[in-house]
N, C-alpha and C positions, 0 to 999 in steps of 0.2 A: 473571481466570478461570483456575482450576486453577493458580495461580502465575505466571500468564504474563506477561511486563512489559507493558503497556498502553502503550507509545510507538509513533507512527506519523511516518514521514518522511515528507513530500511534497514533490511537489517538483512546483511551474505548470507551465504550457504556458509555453514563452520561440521563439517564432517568429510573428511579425507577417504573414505570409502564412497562416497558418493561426488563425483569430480565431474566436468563435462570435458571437452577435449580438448586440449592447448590451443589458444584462439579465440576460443569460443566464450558466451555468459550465458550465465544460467538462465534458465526461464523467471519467469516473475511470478507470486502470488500475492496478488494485490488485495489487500483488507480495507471495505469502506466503512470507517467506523459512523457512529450517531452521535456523537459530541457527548456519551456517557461515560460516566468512569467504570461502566458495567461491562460496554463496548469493547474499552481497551485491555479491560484485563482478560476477556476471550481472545485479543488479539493476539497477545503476549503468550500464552499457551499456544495459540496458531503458531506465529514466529518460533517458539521453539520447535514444535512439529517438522515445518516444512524447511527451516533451514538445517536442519537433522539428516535431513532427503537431500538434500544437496539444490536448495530451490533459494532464490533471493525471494524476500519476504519485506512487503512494503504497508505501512499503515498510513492511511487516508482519507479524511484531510485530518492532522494532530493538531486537534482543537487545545488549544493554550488556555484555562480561564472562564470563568465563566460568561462573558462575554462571545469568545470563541465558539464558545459548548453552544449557548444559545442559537448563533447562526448557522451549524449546522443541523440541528435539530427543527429551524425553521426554512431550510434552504429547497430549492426546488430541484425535482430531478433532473432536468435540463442542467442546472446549474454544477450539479453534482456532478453529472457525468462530463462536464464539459471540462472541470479540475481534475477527476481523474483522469480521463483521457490527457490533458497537459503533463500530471505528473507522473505517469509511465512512459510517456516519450521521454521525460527528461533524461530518468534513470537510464532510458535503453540510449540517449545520444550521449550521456558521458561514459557509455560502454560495462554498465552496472549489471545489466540483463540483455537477455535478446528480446529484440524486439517483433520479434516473429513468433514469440513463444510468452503468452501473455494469461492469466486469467482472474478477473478480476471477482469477487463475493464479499460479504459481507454483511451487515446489518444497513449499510446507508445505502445497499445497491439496488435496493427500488427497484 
């Protein structure tokens, strides 16, 4: 989308006190970063938060480079949401999350 890298980091829920029910995936909390290395390191304190709580934790789009970095940081919000939205259906159809249980923030969520 509009040049934008299509990688998505996720990262489980890793806390056995917080479980959902045989069957089932977690909800997702989806991180849209800005293609800073300022971005990602609020991510990475996110991800351990929420996968703490027992939540899958995904970061978006993981800009590679500074290449990468540039095109999201020049990218349009159409375009942004149009990769997010692709890479949380991904995760919810290989069964990583539910896909009824979604929420996405961040710094690139415009």
């Amino acid at each position: 989308y509009g040049g934008l890298p299509g990688r998505v980091v996720f990262y489980p829920p890793r806390n056995d006190r917080f479980q959902v029910a045989l069957g089932e995936a977690p909800p997702l909390i989806l991180w849209t970063g800005d293609g800073t290395a300022k971005g990602e390191e609020v991510a990475r304190h996110e991800a351990w938060y929420w996968t703490s709580r027992g939540f899958g934790f995904a970061l978006m789009p993981a800009a590679v480079g500074a290449k990468e970095r540039a095109a999201v940081a020049s990218s349009s919000a159409a375009d942004m949401a149009k990769l997010v939205i692709a890479g949380a259906k991904h995760l919810a159809e290989k069964g990583l999350v539910d896909g009824e249980k979604m929420l996405v923030f961040g710094v690139g969520s415009r």
